[in-house]
N, C-alpha and C positions, 0 to 999 in steps of 0.2 A: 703344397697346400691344397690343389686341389682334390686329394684324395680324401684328406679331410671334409669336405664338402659332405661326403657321403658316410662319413660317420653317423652311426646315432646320435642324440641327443645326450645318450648318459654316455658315452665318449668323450664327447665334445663338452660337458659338464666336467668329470674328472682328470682333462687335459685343463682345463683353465684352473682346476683347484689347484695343481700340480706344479702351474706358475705357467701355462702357454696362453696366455692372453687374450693374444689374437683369434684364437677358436671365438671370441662372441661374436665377429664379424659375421660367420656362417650361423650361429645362432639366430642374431637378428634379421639376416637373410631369410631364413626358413619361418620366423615366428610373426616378424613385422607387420606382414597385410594380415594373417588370420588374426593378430589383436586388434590391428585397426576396425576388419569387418565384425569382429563381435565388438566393441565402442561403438560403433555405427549402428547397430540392432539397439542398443538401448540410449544413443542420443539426438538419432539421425539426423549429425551434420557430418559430412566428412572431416571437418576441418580440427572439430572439438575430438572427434574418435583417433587422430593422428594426435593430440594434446593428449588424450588419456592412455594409449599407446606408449607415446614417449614416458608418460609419466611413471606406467609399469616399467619401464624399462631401466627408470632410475633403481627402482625400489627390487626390481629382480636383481640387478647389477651389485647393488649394496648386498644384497644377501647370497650369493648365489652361492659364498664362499661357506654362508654353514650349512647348504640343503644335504643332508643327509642320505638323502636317496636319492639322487641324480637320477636312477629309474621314472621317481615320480615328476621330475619336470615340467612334460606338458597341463597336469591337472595343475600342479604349485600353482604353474607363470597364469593360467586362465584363470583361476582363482584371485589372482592379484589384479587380473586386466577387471574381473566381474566388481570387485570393492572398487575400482576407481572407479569405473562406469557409476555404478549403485553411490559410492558421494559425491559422484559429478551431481546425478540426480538429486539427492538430497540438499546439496548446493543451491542449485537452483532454484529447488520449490522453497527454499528457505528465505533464498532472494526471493521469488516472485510474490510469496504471502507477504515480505514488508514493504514490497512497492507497492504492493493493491492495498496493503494498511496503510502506507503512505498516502495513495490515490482517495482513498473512503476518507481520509482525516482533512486534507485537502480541499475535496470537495464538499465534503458537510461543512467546514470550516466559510468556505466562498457563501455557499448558503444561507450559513447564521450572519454573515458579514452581508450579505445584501438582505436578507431578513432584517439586520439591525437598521443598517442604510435604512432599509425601507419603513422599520419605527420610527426614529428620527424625522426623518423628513416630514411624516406624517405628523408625530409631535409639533414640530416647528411649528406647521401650515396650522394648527388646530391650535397653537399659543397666539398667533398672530392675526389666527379669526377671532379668536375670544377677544382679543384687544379690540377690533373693531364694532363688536357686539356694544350695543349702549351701556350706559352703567349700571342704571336696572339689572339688567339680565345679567349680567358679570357677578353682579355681587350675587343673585338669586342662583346662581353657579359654581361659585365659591362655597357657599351656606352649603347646599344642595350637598356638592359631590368632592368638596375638598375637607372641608368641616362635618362632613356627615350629618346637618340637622335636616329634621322633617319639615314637611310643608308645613305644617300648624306651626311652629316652631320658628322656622324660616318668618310667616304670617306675622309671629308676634314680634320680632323681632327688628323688622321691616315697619309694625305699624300699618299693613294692607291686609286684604281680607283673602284666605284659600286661594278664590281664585282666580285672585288679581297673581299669586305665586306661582301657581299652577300656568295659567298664560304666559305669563315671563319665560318661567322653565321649559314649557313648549316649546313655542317660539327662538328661543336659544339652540333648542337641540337639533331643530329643522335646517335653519342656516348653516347648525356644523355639520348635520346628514348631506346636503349639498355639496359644503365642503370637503370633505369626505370621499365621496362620491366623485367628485370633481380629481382631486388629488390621486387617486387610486385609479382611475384610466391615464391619467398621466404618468401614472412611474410605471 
């Protein structure tokens, strides 16, 4: 066997078609690291470029029984190591764009989630100031900005003149700018 060793590659291809088997052993011997160091050029880890190595080696092995030119060998087998490499890569960046789409959905999602937090809570604090606001101004607040009528409107409604309306509506709106103000350095 060791003269074997020293066969060419299309020797050592046309003895294995022929049924000698064990000629892959001196194949893998001779091809093994130059696949791994090309894997390693385009994934540079060692570890994955031994993964994509092996992986040619399945796929040389399944086929090696129809290569035709056993001459041609070494361009076939570097050919097959260059496609694993090349959908290792493809792999990957296919994973990395849905983690980073994962990551951007994620974190915009946190975002709108404490954006929302942070409307609510502000709602609450501003339902709970307006309770406290006199009744006056409540209702001159309701009319205003719930009900949409004007001050005249508001005026005639109330039975007070402009700008007894106009005071009220003020004066509400200042208490909830405090409020407001107040609330928003707190969260």
């Amino acid at each position: 066997m060791k003269k074997r060793s020293k066969l060419s590659d299309t020797a050592l291809i046309k003895m294995y078609q022929s049924g000698t088997k064990e000629v892959l052993t001196f194949l893998v011997e001779r091809w093994h690291v130059r696949f791994c160091k090309l894997a390693y050029w385009y994934c540079k880890d060692k570890d994955i470029a031994k993964d994509i190595a092996q992986e040619s080696w399945v796929v040389i092995f399944n086929k090696l029984n129809d290569l035709k030119q056993p001459d041609k060998f070494k361009s076939w087998a570097i050919s097959i190591v260059n496609r694993k490499s090349i959908d290792w890569i493809r792999k990957t960046t296919r994973e990395q764009k849905k983690l980073d789409q994962l990551y951007y959905e994620a974190s915009k999602e946190k975002v709108n989630e404490e954006a929302s937090f942070t409307q609510v809570s502000i709602h609450i604090k501003l339902k709970e100031e307006i309770e406290k606001l006199p009744k006056h101004q409540q209702i001159v607040l309701q009319l205003f900005y719930v009900e949409s009528y004007s001050l005249k409107q508001i005026a005639n409604v109330l039975e007070i003149s402009i700008g007894t309306t106009k005071s009220r509506l003020f004066h509400a709106r200042e208490r909830l700018k405090r409020t407001l103000k107040n609330t928003n350095s707190s969260l």
